[in-house]
mmCIF file of the N, C-alpha and C atoms, coordinates in Angstrom:
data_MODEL
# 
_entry.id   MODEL 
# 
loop_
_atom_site.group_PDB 
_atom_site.id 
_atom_site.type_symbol 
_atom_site.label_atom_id 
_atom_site.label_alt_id 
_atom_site.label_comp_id 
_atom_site.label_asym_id 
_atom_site.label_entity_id 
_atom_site.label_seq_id 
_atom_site.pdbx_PDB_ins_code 
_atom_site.Cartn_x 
_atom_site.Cartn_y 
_atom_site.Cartn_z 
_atom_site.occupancy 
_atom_site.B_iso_or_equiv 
_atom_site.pdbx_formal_charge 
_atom_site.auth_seq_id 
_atom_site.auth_comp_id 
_atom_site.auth_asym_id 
_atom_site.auth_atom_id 
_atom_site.pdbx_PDB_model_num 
ATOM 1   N N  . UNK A 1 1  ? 22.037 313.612 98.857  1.00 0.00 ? 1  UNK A N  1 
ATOM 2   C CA . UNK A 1 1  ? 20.850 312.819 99.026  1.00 0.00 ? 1  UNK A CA 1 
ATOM 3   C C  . UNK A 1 1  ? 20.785 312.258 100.442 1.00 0.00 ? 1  UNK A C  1 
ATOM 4   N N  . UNK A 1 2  ? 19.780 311.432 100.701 1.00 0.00 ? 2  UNK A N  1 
ATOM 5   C CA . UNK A 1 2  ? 19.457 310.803 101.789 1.00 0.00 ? 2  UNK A CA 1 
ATOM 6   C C  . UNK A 1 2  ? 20.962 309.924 102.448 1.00 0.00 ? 2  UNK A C  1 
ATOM 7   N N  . UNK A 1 3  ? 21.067 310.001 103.584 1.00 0.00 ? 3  UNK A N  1 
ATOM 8   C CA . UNK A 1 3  ? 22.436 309.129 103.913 1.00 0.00 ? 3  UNK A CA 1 
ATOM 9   C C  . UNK A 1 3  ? 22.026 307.449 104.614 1.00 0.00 ? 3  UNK A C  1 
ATOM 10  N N  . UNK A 1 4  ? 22.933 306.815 104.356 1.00 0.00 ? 4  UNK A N  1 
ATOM 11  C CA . UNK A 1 4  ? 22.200 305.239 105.073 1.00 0.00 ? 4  UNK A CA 1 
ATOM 12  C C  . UNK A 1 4  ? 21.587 305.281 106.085 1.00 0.00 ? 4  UNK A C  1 
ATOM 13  N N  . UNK A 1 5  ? 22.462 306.562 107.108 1.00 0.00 ? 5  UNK A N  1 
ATOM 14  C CA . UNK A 1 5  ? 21.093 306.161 108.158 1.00 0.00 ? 5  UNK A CA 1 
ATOM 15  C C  . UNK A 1 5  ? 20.502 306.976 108.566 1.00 0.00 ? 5  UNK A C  1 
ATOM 16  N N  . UNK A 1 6  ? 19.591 307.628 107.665 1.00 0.00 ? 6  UNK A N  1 
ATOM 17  C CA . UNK A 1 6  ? 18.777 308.772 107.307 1.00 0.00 ? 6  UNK A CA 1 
ATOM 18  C C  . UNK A 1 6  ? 17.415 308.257 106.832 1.00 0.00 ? 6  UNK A C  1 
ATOM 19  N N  . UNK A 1 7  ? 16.707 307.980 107.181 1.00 0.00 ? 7  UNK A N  1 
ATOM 20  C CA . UNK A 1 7  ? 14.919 307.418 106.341 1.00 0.00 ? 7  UNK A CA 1 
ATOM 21  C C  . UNK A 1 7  ? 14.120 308.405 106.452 1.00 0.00 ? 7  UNK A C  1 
ATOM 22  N N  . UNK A 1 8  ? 13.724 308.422 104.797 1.00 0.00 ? 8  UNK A N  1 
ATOM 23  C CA . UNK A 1 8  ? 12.725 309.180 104.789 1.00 0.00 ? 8  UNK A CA 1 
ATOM 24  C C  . UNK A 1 8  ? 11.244 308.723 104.220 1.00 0.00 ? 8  UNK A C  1 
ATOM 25  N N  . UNK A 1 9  ? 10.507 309.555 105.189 1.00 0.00 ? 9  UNK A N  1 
ATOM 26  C CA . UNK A 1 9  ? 9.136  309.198 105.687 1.00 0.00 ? 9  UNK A CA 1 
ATOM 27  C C  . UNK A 1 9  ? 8.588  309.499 103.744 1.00 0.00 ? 9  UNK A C  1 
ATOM 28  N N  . UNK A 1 10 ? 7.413  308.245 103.819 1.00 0.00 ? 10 UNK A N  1 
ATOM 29  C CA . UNK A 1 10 ? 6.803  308.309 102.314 1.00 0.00 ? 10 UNK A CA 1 
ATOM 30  C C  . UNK A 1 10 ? 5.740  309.818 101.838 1.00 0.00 ? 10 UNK A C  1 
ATOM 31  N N  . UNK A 1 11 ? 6.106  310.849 103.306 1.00 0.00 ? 11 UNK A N  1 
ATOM 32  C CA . UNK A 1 11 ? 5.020  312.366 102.949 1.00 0.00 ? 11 UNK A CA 1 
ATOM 33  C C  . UNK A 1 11 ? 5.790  312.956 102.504 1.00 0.00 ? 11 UNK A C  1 
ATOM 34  N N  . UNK A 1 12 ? 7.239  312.610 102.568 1.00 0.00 ? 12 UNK A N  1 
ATOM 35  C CA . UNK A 1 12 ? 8.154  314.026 103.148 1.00 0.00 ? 12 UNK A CA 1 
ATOM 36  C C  . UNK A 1 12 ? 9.196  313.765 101.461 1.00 0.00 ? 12 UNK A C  1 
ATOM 37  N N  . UNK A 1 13 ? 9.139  315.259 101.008 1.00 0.00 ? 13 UNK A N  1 
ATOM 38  C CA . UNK A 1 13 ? 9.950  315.465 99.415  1.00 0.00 ? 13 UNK A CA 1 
ATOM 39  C C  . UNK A 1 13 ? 11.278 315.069 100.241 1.00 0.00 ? 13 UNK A C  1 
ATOM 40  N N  . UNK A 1 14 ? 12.545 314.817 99.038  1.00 0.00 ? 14 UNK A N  1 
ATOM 41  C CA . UNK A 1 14 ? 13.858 314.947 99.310  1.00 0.00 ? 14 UNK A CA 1 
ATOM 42  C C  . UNK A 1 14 ? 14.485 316.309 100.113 1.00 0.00 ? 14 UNK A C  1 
ATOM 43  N N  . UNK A 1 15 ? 14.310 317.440 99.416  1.00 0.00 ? 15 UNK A N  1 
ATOM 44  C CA . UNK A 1 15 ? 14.651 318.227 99.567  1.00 0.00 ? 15 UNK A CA 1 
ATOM 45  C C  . UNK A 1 15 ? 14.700 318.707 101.229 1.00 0.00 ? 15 UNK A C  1 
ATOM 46  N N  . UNK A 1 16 ? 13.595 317.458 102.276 1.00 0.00 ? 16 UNK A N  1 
ATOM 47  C CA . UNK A 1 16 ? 13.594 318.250 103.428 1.00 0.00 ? 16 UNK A CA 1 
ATOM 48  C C  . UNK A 1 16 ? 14.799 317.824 104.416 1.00 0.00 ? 16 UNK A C  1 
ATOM 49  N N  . UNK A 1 17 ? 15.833 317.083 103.750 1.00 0.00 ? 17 UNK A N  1 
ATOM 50  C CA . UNK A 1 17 ? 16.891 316.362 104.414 1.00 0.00 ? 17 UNK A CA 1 
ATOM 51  C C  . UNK A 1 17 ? 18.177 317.419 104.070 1.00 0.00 ? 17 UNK A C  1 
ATOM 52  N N  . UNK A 1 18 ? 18.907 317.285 105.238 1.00 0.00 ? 18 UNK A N  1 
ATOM 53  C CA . UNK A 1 18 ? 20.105 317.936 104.921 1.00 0.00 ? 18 UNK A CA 1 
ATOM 54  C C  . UNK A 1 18 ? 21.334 317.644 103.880 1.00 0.00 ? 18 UNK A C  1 
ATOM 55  N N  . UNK A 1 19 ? 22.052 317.991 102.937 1.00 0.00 ? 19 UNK A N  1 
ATOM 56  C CA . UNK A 1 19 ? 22.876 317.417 101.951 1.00 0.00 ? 19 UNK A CA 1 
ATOM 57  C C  . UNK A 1 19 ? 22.070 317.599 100.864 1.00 0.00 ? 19 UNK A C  1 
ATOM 58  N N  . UNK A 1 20 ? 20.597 317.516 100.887 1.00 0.00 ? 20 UNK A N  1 
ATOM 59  C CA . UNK A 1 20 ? 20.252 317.909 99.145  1.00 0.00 ? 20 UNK A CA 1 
ATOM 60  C C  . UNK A 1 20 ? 20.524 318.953 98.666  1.00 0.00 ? 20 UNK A C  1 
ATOM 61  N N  . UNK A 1 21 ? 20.772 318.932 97.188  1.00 0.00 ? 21 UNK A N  1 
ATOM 62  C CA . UNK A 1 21 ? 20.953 319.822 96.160  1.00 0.00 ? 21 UNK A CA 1 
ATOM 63  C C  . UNK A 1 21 ? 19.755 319.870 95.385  1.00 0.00 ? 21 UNK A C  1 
ATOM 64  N N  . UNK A 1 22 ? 19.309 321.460 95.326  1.00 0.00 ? 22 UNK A N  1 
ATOM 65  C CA . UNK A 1 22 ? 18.399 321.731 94.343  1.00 0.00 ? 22 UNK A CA 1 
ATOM 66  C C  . UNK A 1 22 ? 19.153 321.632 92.915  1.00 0.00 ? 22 UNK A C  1 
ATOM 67  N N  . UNK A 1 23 ? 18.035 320.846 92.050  1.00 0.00 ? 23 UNK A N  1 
ATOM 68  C CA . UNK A 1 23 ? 18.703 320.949 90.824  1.00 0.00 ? 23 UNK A CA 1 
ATOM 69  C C  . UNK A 1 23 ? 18.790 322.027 90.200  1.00 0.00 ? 23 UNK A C  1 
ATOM 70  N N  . UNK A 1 24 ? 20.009 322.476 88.947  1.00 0.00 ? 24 UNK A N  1 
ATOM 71  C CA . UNK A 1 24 ? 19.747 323.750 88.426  1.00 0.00 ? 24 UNK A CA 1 
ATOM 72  C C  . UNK A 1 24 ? 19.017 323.798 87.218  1.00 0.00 ? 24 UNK A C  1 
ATOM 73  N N  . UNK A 1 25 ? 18.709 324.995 86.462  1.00 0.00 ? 25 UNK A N  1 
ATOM 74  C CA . UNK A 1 25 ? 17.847 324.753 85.322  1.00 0.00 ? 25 UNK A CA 1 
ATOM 75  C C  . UNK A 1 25 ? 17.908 323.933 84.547  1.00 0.00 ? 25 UNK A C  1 
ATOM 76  N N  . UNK A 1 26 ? 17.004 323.899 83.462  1.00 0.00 ? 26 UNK A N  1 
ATOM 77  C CA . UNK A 1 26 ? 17.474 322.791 82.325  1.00 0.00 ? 26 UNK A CA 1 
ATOM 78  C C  . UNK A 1 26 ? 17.983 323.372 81.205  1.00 0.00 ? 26 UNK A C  1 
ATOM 79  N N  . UNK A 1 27 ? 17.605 325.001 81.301  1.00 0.00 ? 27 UNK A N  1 
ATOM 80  C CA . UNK A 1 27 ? 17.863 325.485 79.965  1.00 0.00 ? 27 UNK A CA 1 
ATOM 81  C C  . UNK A 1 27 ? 17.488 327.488 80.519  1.00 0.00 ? 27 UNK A C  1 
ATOM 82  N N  . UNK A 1 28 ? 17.824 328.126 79.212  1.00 0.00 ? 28 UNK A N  1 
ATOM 83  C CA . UNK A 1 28 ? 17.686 329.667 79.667  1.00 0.00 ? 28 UNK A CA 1 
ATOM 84  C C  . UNK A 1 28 ? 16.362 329.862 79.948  1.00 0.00 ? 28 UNK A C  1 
ATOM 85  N N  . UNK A 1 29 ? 15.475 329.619 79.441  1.00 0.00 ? 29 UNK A N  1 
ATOM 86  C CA . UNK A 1 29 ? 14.118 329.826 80.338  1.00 0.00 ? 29 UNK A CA 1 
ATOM 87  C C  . UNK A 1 29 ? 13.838 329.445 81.082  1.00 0.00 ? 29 UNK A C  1 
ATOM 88  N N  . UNK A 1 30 ? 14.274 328.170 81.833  1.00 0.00 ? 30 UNK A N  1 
ATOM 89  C CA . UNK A 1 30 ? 13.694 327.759 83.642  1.00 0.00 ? 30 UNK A CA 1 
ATOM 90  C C  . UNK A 1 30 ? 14.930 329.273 84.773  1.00 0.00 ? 30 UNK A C  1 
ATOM 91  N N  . UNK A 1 31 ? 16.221 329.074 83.525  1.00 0.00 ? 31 UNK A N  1 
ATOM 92  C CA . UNK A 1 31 ? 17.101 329.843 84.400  1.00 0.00 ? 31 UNK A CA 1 
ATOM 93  C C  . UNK A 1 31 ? 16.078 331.457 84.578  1.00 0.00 ? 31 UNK A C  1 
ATOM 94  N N  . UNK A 1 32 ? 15.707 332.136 83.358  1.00 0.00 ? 32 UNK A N  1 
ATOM 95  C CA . UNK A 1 32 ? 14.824 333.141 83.432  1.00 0.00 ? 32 UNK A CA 1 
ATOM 96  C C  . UNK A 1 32 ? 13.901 333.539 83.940  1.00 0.00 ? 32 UNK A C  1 
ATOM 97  N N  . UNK A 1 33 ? 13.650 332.669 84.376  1.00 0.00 ? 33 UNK A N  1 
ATOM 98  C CA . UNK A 1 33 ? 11.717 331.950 85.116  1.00 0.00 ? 33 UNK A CA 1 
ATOM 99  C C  . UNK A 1 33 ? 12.184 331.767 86.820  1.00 0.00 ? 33 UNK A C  1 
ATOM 100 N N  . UNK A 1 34 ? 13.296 331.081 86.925  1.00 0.00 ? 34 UNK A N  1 
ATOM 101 C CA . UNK A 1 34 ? 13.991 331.432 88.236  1.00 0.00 ? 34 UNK A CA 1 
ATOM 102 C C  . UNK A 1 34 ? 14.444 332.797 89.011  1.00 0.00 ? 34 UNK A C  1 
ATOM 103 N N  . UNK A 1 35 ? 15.018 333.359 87.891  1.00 0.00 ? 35 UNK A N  1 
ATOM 104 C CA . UNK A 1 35 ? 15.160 335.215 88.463  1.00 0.00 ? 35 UNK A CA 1 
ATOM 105 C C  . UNK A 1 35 ? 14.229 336.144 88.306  1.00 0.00 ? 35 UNK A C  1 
ATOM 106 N N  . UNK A 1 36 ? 13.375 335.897 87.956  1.00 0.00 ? 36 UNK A N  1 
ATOM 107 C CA . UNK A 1 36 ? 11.451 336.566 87.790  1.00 0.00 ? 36 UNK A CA 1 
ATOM 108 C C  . UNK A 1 36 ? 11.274 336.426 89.292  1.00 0.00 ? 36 UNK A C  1 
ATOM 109 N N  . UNK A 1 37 ? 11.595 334.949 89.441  1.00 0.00 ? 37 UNK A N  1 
ATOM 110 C CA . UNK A 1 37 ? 10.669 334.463 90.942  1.00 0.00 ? 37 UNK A CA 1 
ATOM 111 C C  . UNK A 1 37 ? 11.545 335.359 91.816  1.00 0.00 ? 37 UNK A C  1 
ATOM 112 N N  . UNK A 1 38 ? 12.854 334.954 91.973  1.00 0.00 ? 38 UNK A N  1 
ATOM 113 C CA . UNK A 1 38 ? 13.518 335.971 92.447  1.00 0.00 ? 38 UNK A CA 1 
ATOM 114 C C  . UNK A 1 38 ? 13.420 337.013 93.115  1.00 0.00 ? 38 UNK A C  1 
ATOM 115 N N  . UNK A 1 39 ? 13.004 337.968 91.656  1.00 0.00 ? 39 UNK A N  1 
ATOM 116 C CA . UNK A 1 39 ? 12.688 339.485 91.917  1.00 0.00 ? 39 UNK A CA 1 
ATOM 117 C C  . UNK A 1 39 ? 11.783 339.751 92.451  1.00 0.00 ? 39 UNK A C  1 
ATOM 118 N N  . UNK A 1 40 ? 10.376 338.931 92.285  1.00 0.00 ? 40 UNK A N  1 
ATOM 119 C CA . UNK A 1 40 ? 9.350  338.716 92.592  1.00 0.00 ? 40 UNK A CA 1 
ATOM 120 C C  . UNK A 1 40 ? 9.029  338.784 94.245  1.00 0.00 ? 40 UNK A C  1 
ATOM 121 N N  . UNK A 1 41 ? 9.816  337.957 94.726  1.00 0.00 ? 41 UNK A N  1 
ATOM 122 C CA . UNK A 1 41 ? 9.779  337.362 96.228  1.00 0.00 ? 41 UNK A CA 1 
ATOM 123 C C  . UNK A 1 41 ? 11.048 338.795 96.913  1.00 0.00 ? 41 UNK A C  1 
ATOM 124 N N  . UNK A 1 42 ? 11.803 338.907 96.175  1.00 0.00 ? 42 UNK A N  1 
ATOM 125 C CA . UNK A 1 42 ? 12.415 340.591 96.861  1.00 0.00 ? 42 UNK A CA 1 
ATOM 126 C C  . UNK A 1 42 ? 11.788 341.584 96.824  1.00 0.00 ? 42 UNK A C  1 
ATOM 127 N N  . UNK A 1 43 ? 11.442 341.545 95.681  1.00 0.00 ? 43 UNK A N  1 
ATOM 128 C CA . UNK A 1 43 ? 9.994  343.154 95.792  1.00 0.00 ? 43 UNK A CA 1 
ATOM 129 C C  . UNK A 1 43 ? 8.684  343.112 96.722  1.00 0.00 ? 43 UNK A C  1 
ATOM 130 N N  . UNK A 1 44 ? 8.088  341.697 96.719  1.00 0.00 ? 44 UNK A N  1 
ATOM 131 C CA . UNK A 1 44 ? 7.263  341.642 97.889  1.00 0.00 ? 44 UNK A CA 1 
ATOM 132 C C  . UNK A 1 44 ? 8.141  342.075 98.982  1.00 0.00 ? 44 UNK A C  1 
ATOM 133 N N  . UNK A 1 45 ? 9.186  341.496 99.608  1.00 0.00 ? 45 UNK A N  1 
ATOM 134 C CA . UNK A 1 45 ? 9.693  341.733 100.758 1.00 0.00 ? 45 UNK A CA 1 
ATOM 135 C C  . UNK A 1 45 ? 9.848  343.334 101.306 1.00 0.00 ? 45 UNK A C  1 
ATOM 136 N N  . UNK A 1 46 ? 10.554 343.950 99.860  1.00 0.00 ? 46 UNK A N  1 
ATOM 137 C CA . UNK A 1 46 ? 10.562 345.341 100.079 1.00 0.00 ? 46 UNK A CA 1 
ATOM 138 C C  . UNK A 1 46 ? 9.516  345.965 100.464 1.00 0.00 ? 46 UNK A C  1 
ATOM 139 N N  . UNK A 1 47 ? 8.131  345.280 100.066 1.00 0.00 ? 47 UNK A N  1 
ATOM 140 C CA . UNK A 1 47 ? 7.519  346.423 99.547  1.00 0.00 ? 47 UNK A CA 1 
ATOM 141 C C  . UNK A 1 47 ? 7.143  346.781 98.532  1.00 0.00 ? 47 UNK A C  1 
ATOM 142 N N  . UNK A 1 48 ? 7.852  346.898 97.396  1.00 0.00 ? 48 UNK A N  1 
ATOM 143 C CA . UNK A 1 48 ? 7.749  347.374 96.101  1.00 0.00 ? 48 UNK A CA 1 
ATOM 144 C C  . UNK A 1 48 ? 7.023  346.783 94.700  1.00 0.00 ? 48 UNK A C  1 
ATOM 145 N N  . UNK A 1 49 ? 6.332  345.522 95.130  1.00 0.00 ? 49 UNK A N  1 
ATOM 146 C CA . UNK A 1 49 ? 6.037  344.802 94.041  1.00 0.00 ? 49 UNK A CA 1 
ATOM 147 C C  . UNK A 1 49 ? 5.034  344.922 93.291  1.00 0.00 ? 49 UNK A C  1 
ATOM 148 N N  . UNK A 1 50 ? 4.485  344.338 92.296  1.00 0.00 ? 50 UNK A N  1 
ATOM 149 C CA . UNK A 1 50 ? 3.196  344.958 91.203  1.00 0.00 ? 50 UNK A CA 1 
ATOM 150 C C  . UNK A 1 50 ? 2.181  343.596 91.379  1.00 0.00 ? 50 UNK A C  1 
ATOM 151 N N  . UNK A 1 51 ? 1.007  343.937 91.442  1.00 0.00 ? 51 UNK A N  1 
ATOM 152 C CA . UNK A 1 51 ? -0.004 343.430 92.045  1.00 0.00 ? 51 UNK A CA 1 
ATOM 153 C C  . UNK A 1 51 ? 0.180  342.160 91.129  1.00 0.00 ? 51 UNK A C  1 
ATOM 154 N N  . UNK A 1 52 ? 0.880  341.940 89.883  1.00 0.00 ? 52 UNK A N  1 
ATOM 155 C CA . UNK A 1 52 ? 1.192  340.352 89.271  1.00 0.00 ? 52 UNK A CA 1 
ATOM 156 C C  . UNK A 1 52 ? 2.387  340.204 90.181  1.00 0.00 ? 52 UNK A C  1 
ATOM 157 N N  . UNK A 1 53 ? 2.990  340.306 90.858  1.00 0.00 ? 53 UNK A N  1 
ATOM 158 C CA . UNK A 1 53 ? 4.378  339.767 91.722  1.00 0.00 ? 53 UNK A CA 1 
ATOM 159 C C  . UNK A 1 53 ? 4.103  339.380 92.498  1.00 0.00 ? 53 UNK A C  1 
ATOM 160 N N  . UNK A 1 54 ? 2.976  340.397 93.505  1.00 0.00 ? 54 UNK A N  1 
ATOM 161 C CA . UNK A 1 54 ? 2.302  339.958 94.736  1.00 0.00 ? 54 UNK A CA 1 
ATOM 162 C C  . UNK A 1 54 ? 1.104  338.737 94.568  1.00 0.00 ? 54 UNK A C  1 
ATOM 163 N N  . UNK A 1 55 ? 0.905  338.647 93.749  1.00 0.00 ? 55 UNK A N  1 
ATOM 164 C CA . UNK A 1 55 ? -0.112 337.161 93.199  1.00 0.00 ? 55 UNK A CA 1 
ATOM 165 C C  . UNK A 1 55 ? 0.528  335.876 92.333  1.00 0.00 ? 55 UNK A C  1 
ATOM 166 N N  . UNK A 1 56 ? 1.712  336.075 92.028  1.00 0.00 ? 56 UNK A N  1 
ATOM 167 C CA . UNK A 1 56 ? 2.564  334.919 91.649  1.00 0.00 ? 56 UNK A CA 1 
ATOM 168 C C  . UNK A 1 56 ? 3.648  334.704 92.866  1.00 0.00 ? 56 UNK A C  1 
ATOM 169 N N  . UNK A 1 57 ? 3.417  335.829 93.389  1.00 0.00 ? 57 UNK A N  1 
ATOM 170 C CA . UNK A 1 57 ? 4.392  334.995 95.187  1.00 0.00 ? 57 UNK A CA 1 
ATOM 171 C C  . UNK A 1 57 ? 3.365  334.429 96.000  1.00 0.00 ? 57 UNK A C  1 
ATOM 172 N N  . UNK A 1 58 ? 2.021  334.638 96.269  1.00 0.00 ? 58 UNK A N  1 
ATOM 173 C CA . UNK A 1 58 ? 0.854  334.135 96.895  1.00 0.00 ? 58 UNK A CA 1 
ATOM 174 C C  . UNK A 1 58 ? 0.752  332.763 96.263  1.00 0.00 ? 58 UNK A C  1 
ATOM 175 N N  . UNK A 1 59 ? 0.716  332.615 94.858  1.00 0.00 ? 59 UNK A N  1 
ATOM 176 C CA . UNK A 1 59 ? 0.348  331.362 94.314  1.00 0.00 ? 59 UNK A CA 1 
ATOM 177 C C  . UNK A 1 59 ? 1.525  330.312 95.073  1.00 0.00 ? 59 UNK A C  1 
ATOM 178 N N  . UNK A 1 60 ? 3.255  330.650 94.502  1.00 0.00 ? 60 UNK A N  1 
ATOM 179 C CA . UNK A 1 60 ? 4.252  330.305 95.243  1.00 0.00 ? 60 UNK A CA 1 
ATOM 180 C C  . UNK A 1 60 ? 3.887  329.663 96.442  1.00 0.00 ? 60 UNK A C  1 
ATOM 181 N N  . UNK A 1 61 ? 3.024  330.300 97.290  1.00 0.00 ? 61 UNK A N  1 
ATOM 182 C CA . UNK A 1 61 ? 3.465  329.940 98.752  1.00 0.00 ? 61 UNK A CA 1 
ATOM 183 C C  . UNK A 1 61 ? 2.973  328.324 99.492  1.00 0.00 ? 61 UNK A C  1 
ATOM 184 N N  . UNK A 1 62 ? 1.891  328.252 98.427  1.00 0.00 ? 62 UNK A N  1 
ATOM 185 C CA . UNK A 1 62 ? 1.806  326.625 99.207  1.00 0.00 ? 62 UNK A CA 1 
ATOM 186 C C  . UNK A 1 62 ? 2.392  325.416 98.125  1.00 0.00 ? 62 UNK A C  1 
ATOM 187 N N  . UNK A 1 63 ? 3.495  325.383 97.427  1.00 0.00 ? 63 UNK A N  1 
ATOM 188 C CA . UNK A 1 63 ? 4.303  324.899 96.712  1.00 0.00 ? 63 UNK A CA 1 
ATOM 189 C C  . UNK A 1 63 ? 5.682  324.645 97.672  1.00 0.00 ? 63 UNK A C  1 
ATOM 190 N N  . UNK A 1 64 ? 5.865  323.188 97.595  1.00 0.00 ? 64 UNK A N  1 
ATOM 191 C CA . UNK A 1 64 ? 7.103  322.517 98.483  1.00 0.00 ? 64 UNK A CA 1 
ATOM 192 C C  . UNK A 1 64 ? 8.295  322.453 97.963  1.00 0.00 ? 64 UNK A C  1 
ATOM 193 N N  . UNK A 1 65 ? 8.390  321.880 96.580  1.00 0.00 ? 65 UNK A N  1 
ATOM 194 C CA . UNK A 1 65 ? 9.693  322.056 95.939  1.00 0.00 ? 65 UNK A CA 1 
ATOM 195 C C  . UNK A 1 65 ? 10.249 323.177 94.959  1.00 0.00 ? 65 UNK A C  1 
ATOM 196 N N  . UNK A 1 66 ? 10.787 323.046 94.777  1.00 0.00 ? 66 UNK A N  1 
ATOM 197 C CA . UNK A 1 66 ? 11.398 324.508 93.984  1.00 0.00 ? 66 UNK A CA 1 
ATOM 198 C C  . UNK A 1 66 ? 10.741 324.554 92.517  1.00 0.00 ? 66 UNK A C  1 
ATOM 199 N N  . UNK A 1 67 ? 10.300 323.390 91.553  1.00 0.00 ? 67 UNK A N  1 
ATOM 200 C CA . UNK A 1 67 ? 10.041 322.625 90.392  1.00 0.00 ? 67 UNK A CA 1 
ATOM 201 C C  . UNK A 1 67 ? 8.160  323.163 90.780  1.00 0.00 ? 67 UNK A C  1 
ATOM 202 N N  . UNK A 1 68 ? 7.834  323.232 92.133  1.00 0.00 ? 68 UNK A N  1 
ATOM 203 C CA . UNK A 1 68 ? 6.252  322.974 92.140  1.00 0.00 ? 68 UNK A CA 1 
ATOM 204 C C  . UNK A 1 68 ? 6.045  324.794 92.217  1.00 0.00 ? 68 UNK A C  1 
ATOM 205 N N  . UNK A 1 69 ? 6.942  325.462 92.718  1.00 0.00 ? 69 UNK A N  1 
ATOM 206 C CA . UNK A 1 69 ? 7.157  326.343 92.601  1.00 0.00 ? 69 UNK A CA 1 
ATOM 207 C C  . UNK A 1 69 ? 7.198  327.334 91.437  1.00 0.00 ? 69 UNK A C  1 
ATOM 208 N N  . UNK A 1 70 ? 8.348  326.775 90.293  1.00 0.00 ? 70 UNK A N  1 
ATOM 209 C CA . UNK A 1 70 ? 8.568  327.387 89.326  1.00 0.00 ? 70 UNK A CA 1 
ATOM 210 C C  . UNK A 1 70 ? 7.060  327.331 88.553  1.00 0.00 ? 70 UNK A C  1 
ATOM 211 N N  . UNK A 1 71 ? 6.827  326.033 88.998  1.00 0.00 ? 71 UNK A N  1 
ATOM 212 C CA . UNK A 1 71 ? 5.404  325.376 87.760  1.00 0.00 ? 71 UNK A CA 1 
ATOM 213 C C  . UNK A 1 71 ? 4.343  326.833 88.523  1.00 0.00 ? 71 UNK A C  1 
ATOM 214 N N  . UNK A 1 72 ? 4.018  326.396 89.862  1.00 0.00 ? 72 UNK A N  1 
ATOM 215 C CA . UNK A 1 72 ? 3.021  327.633 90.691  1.00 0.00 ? 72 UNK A CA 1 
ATOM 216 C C  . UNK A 1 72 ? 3.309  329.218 89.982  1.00 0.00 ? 72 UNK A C  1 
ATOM 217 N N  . UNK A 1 73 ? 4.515  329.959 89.597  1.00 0.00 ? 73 UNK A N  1 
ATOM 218 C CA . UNK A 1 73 ? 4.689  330.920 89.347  1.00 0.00 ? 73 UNK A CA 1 
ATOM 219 C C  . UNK A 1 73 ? 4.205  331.192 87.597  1.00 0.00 ? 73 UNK A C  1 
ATOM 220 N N  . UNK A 1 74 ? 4.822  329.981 87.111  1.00 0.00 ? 74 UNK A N  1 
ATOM 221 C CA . UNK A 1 74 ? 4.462  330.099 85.467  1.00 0.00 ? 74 UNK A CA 1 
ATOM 222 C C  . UNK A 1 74 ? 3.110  329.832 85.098  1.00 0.00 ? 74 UNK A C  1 
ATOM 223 N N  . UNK A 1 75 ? 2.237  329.609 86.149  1.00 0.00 ? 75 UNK A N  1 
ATOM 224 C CA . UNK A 1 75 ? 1.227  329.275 85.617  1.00 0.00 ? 75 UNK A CA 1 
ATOM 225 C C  . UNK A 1 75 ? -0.239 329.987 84.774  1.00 0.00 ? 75 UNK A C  1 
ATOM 226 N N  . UNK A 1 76 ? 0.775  331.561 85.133  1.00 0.00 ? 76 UNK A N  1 
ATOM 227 C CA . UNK A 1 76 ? -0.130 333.013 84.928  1.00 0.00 ? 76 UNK A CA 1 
ATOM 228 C C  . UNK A 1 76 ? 1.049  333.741 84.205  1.00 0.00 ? 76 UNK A C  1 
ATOM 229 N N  . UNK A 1 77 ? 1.819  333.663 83.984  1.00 0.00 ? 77 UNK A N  1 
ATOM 230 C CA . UNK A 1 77 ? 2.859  334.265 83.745  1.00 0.00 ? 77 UNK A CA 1 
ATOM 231 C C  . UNK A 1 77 ? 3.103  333.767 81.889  1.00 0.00 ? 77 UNK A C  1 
# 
């Protein structure tokens, strides 16, 4: 987390400080829902992805935390 003499600004998530930990799932479906995104965001990269991969990584992209993320990806899914 944040260190004593570390302040963070009231725009800015935790996550943009050095030392945070993303939390891990809560259960087998966030874990499942995590390696979708995964594959998702590697197959775009390749190349290789299916026009639902390439539109649940688009949705992804203006999402800040990993949680706004998962929510952005599941939301069609």
């Amino acid at each position: 987390m944040i260190g004593s003499t570390e302040k963070r600004r009231h725009d800015e998530p935790e996550d943009a400080h050095r030392g945070w930990v993303a939390p891990t799932p809560a259960d087998a479906a966030e874990a499942a829902m995590d390696r979708a995104m995964a594959d998702a965001e590697r197959a775009v990269a390749e190349g290789t992805a299916s026009d639902d991969q390439r539109t649940s990584v688009m949705r992804m992209a203006g999402a800040r935390t990993h949680e706004q993320r998962r929510e952005a990806y599941r939301s069609d899914n």
